[in-house]
VOPAGU-2260 file (C-alpha; in pm, 1 decimal, decimal comma):
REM VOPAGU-2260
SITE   aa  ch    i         X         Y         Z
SITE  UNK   A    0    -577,2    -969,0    3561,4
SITE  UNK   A    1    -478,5    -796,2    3242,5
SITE  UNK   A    2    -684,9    -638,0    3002,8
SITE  UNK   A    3    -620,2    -534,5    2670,6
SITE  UNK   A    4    -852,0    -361,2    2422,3
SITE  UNK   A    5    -756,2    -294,4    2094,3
SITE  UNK   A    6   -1009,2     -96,9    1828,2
SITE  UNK   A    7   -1194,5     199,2    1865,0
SITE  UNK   A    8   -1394,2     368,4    2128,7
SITE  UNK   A    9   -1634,3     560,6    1943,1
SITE  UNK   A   10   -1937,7     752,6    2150,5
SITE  UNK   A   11   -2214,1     818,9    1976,1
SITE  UNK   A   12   -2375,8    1087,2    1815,2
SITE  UNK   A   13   -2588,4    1075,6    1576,5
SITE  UNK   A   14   -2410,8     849,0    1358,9
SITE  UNK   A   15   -2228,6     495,2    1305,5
SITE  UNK   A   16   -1897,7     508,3    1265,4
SITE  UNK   A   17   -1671,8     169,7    1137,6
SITE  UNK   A   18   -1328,1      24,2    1191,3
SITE  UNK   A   19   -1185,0    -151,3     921,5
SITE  UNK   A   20    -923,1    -344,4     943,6
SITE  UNK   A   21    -710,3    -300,7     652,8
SITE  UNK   A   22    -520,3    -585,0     465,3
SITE  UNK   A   23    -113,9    -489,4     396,6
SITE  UNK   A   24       2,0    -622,8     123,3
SITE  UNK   A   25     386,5    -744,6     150,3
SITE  UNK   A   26     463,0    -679,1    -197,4
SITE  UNK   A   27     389,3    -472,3    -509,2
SITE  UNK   A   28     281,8    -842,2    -683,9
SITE  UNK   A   29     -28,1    -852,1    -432,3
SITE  UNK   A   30    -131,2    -557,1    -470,2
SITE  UNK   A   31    -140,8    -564,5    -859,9
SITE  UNK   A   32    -285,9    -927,9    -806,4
SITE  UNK   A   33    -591,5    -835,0    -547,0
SITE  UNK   A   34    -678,5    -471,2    -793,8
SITE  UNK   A   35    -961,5    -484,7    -956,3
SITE  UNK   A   36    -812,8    -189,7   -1218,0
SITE  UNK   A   37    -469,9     -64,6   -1200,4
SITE  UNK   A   38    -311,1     257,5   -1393,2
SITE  UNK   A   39     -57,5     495,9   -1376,3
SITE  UNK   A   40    -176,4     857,4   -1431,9
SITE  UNK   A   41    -137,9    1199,8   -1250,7
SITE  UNK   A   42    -393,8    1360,0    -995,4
SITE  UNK   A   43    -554,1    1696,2   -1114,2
SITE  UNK   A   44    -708,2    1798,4    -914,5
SITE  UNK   A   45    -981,5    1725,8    -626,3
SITE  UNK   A   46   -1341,1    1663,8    -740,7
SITE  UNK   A   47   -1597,8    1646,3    -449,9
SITE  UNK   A   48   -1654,6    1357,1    -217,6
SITE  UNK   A   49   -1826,0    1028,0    -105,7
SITE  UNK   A   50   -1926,0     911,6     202,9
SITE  UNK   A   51   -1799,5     558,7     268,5
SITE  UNK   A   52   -1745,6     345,0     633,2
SITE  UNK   A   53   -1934,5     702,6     756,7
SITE  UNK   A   54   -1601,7     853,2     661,3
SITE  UNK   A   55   -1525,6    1114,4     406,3
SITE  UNK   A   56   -1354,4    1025,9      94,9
SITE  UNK   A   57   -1230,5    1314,9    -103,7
SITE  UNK   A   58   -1266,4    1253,2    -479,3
SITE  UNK   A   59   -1017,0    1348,1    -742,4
SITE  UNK   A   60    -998,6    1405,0   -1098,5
SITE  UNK   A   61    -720,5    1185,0   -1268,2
SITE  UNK   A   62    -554,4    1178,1   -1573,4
SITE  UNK   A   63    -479,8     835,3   -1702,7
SITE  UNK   A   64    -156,6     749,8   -1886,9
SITE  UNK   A   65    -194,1     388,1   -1844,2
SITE  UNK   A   66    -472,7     139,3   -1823,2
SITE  UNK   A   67    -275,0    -160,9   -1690,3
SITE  UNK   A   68    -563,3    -332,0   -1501,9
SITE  UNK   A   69    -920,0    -356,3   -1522,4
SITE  UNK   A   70   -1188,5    -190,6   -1737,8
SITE  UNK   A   71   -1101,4     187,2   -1702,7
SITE  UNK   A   72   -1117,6     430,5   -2047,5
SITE  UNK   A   73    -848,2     606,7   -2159,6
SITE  UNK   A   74    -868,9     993,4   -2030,3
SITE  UNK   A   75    -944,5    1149,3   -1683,8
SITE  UNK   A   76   -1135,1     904,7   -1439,9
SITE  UNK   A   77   -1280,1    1020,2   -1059,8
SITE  UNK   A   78   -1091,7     806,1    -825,0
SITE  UNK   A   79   -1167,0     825,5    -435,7
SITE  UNK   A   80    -948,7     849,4    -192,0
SITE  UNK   A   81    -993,7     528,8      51,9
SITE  UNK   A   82   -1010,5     707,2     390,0
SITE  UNK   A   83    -892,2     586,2     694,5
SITE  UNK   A   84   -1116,8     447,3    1006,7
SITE  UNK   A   85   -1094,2     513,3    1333,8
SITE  UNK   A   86   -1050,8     861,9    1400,8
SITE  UNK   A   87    -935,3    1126,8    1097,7
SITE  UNK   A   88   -1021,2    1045,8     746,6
SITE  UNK   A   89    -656,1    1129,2     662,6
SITE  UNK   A   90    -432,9    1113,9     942,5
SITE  UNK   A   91    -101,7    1133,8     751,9
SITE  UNK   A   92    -249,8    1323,6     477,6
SITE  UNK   A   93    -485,9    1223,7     146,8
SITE  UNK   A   94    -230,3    1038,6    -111,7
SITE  UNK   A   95    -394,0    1177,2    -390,8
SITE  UNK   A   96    -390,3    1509,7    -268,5
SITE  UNK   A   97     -84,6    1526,4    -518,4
SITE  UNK   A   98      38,7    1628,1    -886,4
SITE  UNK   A   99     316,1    1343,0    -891,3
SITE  UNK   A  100     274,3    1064,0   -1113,1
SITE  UNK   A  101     152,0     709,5    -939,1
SITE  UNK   A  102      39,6     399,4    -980,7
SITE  UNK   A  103    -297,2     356,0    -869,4
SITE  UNK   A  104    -431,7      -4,2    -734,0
SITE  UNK   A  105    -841,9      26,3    -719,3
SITE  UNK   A  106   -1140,3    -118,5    -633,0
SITE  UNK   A  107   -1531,2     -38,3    -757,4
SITE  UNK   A  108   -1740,8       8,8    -500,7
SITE  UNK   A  109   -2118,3     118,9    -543,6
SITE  UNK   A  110   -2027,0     184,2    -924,5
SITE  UNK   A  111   -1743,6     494,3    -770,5
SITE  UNK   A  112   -1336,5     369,7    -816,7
SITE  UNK   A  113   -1127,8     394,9    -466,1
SITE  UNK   A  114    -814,3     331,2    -387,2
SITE  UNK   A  115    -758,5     -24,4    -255,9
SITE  UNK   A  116    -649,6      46,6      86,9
SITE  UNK   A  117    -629,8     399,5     266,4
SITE  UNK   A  118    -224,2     397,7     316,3
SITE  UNK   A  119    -141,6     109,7      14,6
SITE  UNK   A  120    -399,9     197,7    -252,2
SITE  UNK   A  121     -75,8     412,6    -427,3
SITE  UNK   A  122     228,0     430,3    -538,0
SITE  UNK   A  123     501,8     752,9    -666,2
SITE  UNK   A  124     630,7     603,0    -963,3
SITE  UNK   A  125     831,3     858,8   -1129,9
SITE  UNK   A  126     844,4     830,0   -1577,5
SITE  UNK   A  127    1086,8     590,2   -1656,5
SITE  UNK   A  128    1033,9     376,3   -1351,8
SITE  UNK   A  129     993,6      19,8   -1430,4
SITE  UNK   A  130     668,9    -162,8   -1339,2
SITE  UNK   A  131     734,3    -341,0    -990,2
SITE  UNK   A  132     512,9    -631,3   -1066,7
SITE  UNK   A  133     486,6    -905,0   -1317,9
SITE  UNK   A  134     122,8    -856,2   -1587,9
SITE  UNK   A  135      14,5   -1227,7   -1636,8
């Protein structure tokens, strides 16, 4: 007989830890589509933390260019960094973590913006890039 587990094997101590499983979007269109606010702006710099799926998700500062999505203001907004589950918050490093210009796909949770997804919540999208999704 074969047995396979898949997930994680967490032991505990103290505290309850979750694995999500995380959608993956095929294309740019679905991720624009499932947002709930989408910009383009430029990481500052990193601005505290939440605590969210009893993971830490660092916070940043962000400077908004572009509103193309959702009720955001013009000027910096706090966006956290969707961490990953199931071991490290940020395995393969924290995407805003980052000066580059990107395209941000969020979602409100508790009130606080996070990225979408931990490893599909951005995007580098250097000036004069064109947007690589349709705006209904």
């Amino acid at each position: 007989m074969l047995l396979l587990l898949c997930g994680c094997w967490l032991i505990p101590v103290g505290r309850t830890d979750v694995c999500v499983d995380w959608v993956q979007f095929e294309t740019m269109q679905q991720r624009f589509d499932h947002a709930g606010a989408v910009l383009v702006g430029n990481p500052l710099k990193r601005d505290g933390e939440f605590r969210i799926y009893g993971y830490q998700a660092n916070v940043h500062t962000v400077e908004v260019e572009q509103v193309i999505k959702g009720g955001i203001g013009a000027g910096p907004v706090r966006v956290a960094s969707m961490p990953a589950t199931c071991g490290q918050s940020y395995p393969d490093g924290d995407p805003l973590d980052t000066s580059a210009r990107q395209l941000l796909f969020l979602t409100e949770q508790n009130g606080e913006w996070f990225t979408m997804t931990p490893g599909q919540g951005t995007a580098p999208f250097p000036a004069g890039t064109p947007l690589p999704f349709k705006i209904p």
